[in-house]
C-alpha positions in Angstrom: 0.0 0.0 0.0 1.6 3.5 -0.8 2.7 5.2 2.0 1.3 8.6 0.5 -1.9 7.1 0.3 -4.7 9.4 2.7 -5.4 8.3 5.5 -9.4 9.4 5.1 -9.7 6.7 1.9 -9.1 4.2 4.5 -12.2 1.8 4.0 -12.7 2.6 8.4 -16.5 3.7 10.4 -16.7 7.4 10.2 -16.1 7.2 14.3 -12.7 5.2 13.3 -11.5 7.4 10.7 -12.1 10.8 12.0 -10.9 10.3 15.3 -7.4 9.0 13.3 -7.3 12.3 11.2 -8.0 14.7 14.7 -5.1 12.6 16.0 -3.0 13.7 13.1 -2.6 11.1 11.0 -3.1 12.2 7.8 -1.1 9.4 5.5 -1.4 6.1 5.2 2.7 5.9 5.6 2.3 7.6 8.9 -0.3 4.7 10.4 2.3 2.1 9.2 5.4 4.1 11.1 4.2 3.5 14.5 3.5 -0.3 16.0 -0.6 -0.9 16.0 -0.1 -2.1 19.1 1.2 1.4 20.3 -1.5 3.2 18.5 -4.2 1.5 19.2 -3.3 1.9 23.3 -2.8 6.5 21.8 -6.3 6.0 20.3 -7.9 4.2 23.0 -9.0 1.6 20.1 -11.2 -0.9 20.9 -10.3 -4.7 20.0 -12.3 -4.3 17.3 -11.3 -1.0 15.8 -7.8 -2.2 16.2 -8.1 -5.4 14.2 -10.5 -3.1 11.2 -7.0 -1.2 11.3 -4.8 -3.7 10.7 -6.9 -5.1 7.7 -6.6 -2.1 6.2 -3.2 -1.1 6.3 -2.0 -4.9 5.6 -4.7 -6.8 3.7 -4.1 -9.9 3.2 -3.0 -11.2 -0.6 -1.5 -7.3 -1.0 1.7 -8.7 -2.5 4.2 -9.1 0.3 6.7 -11.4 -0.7 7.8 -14.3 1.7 10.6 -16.4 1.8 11.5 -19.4 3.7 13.5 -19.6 7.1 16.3 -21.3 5.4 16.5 -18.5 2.3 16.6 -16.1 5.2 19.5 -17.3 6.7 21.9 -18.6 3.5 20.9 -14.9 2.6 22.2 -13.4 6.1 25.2 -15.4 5.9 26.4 -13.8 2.7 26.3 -10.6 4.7 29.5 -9.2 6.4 29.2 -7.4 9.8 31.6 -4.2 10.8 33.8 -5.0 13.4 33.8 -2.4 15.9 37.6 -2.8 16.5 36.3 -4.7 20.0 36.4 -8.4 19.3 34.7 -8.2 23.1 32.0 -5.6 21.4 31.7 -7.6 18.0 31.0 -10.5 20.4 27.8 -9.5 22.0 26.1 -9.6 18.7 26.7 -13.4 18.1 27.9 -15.0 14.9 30.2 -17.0 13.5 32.6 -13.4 12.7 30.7 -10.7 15.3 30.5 -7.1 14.6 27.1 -5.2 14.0 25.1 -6.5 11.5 23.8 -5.6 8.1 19.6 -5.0 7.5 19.1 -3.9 11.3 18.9 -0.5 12.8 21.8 -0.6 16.1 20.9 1.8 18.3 24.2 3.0 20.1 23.5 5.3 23.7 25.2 6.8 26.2 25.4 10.2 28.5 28.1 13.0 26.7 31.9 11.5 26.5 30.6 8.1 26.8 32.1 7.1 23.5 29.6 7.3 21.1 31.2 9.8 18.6 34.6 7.3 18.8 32.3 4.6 17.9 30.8 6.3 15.1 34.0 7.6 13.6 35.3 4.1 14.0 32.6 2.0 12.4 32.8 4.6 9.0 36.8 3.4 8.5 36.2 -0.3 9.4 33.7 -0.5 6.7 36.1 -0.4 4.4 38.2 -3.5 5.6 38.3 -5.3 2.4 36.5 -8.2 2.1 39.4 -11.0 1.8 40.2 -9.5 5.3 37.2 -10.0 6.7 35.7 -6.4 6.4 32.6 -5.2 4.2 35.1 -3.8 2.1 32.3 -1.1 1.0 32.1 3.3 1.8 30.2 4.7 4.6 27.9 8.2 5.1 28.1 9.7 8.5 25.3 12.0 9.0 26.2 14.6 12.0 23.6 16.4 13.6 25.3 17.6 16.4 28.7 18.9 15.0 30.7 16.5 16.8 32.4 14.8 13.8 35.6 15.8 14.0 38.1 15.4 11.0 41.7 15.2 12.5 40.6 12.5 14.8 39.3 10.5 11.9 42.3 11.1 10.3 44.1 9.4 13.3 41.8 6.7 13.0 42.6 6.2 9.1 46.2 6.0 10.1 46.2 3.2 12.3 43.9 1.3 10.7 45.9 1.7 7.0 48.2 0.6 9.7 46.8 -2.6 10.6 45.8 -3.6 7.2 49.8 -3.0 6.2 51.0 -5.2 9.1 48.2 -8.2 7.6 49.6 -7.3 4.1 53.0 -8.0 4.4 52.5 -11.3 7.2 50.1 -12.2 4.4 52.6 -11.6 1.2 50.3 -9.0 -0.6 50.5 -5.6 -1.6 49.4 -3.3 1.2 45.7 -1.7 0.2 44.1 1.4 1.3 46.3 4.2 3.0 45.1 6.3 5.2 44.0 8.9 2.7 41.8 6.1 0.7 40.0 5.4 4.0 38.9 9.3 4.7 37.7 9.2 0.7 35.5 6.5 1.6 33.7 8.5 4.6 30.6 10.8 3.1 30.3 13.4 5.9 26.7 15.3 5.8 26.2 18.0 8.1 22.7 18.6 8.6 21.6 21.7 11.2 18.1 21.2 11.0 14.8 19.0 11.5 14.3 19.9 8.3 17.3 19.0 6.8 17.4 16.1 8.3 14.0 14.9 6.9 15.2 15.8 3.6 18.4 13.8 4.4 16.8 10.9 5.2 14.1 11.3 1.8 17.1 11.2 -1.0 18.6 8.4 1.1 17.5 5.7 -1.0 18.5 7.6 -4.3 22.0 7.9 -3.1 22.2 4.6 -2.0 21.2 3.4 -5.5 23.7 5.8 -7.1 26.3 4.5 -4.6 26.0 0.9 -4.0 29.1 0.4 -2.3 28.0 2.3 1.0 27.5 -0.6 3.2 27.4 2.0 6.5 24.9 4.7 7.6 25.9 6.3 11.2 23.5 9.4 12.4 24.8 10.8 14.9 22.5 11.9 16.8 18.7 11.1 16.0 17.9 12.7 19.6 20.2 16.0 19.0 17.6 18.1 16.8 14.2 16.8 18.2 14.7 17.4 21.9 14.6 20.7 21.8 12.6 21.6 18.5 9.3 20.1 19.2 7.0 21.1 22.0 4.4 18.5 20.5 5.6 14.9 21.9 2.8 13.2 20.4 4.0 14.9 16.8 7.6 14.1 17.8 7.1 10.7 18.3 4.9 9.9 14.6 7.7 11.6 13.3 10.6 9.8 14.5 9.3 6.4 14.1 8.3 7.6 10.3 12.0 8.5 9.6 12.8 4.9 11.9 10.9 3.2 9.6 12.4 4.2 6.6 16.0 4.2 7.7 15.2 0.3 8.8 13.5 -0.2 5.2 16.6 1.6 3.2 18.6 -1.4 5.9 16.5 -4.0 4.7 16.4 -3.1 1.1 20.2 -2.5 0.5 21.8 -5.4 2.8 22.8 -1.7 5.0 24.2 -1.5 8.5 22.9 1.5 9.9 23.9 3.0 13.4 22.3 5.2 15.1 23.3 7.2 18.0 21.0 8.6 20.9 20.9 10.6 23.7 20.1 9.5 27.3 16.9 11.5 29.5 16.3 11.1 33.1 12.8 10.5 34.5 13.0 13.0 37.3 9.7 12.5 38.7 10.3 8.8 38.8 11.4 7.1 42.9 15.2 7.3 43.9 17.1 4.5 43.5 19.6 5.2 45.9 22.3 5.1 43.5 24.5 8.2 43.2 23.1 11.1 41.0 23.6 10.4 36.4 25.1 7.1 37.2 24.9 5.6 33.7 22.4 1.9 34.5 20.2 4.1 37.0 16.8 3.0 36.8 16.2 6.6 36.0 18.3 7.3 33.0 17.0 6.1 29.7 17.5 6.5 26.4 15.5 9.3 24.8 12.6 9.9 22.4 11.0 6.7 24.0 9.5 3.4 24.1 7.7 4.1 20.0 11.6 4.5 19.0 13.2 2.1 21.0 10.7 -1.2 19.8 12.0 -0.1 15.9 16.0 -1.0 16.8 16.9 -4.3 16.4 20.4 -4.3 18.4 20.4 -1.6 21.1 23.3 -0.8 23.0 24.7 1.6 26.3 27.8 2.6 26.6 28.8 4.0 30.1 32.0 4.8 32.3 32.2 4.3 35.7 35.4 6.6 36.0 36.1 9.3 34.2 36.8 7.0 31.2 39.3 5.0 33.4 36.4 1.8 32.9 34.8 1.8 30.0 31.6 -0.4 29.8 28.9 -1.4 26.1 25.8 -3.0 27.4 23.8 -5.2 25.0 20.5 -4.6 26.5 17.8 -5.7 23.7 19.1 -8.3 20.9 16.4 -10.7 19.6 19.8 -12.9 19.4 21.6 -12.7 22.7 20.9 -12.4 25.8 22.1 -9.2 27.7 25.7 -8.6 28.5 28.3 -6.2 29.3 31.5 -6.1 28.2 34.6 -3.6 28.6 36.5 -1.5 26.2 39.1 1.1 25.8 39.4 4.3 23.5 43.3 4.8 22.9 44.8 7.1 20.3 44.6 4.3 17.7 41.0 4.5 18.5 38.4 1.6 19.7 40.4 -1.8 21.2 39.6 -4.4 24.1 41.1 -3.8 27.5 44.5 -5.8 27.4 43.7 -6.4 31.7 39.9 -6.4 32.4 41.6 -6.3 36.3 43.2 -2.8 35.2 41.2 -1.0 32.6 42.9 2.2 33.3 43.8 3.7 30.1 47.3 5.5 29.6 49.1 6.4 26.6 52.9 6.9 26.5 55.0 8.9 24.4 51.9 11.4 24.8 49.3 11.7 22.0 45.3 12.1 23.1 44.6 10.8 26.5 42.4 7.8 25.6 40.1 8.9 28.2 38.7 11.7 25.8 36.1 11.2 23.4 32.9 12.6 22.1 34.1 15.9 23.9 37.8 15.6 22.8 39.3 18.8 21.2 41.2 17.9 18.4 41.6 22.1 16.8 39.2 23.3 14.0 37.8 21.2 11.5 38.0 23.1 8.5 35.5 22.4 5.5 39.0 21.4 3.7 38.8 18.3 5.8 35.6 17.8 4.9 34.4 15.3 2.0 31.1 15.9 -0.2 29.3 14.3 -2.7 31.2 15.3 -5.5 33.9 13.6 -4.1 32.4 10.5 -3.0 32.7 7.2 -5.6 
């Protein structure tokens, strides 16, 4: 059914349809973004009303294509993950290779200098890793909506992965590929400022992605940054994030994409104490933002957290449909993401000086000039 399609063609009782069209619904597209489950509960449907709904917008015999389990999974199997640069972060989402998988939405959140930026910046080069090493060996887009991209860091991160890849070259017998350079080529950096923007970000996705089908990566970073504080109208917030959700996890679906998305963390002020100390980062209190309607349309969703002052840094699986929840710890070190060499001592220190790998998403690495910057034109 086309998404454009009104909402007051809908074969519904006048009762049905015109309370759905007060509500704001005004496009078939934006019934299908939100779970019926969650809209019938905002609509106070009735059991009834609820199931006329779902007839509607899914009728049976409509042309949805099904394949079996066994298709499913030679197909999933063909699919490379990105490895975070953690083999104890690639591990928490199961299979035979680890790393964050292709056709899902990953949700990655945290509170500010919690890693998430790192993560982001690190996940764009490792999406490059040739294939016959293990990698996707595709480009990556990092849309930034807070201005926290910043270009000499990724630059550091180029290095020591072009690094890497040189050291498994030459122990391999074959001629070192992408240098440092080639890896920054293959990041598309779009700074959006805007909801706006955004939107129309997220609209000419699916052209770009058929213009560019090597782009096996998609970080935002954030999706909580520009609708916190634009949008006094939660109930208009939340149609409209789990519209663009649904679209990015479509574009995921459609194009074999592993898309990342990064998000803020709120605290429920009102809620009881918990008698833990005040922001601590698994307080019952402290949740991920633009709630529960975004949350249920990530398939992998993810906390990072320190528990001193980026001396022990912790990434919580906390909803797979996979693997049970963990936690496992990590370190952020000039050469970018890594395991901790001693879980017993996961103080991080760097010698010969360089950036203390305790920094991160607030890090100051100097200006980042548009020179450092790589557009469209540039992209291949």
């Amino acid at each position: 059914m086309a998404s454009s399609r009104p909402a007051v063609t809908l074969r519904l009782t006048t009762l049905l349809r015109d309370k759905i069209i007060r509500s704001g619904y005004t496009t078939v597209g934006d019934l299908c973004a939100i779970p019926i489950a969650d809209f019938a509960k905002e609509l106070k449907l009735t059991p009834e009303q609820a199931r006329d709904l779902l007839d509607q917008l899914h009728p049976k015999g409509s042309g949805v294509k099904s394949f079996t389990a066994d298709q499913t999974w030679e197909q999933e199997k063909k699919l490379a993950p990105i490895t975070t640069s953690s083999p104890a972060i690639d591990s928490i989402f199961g299979g035979a290779h680890g790393g964050i998988p292709p056709g899902k939405i990953t949700e990655i959140c945290g509170l500010p200098g919690s890693g998430k930026t790192q993560l982001g910046i690190q996940l764009a080069i490792n999406a490059q890793i040739p294939r016959s090493m293990g990698g996707a060996g595709g480009s990556s887009i990092y849309i930034d909506t807070e201005g926290s991209f910043v270009a000499r860091r990724a630059s550091q991160l180029a290095s020591a992965c072009s690094a890497r890849l040189k050291e498994t070259s030459n122990a391999a017998g074959t001629k070192p590929v992408l240098a440092a350079d080639d890896l920054l080529r293959g990041i598309q950096y779009c700074r959006v400022h805007s909801p706006v923007e955004f939107i129309a970000m997220i609209r000419i996705l699916g052209s770009i992605l058929q213009e560019h089908p090597k782009v096996k990566l998609v970080v935002v970073d954030s999706i909580s940054f520009l609708f916190r504080s634009n949008f006094s109208d939660t109930r208009m917030r939340t149609k409209l994030v789990a519209s663009l959700g649904r679209q990015l996890a479509d574009l995921a679906r459609q194009h074999d994409l592993v898309v990342v998305v990064m998000n803020q963390m709120t605290t429920t002020i009102d809620a009881p104490t918990t008698g833990k100390r005040a922001f601590d980062p698994l307080d019952d209190n402290v949740h991920p933002a633009l709630g529960e309607t975004w949350g249920s349309i990530c398939t992998h969703r993810i906390r990072l957290y320190d528990r001193g002052g980026g001396q022990q840094r912790h990434a919580r699986m906390f909803k797979s449909p996979t693997m049970q929840e963990q936690t496992v710890a990590f370190h952020i070190g000039p050469d970018g993401i890594s395991d901790v060499v001693d879980p017993t001592e996961s103080g991080n220190k760097v010698e010969g000086g360089g950036i203390r790998a305790g920094e991160d998403d607030d890090m100051d690495f100097g200006n980042t000039s548009t020179q450092s910057m790589l557009f469209w034109d540039d992209f291949s």
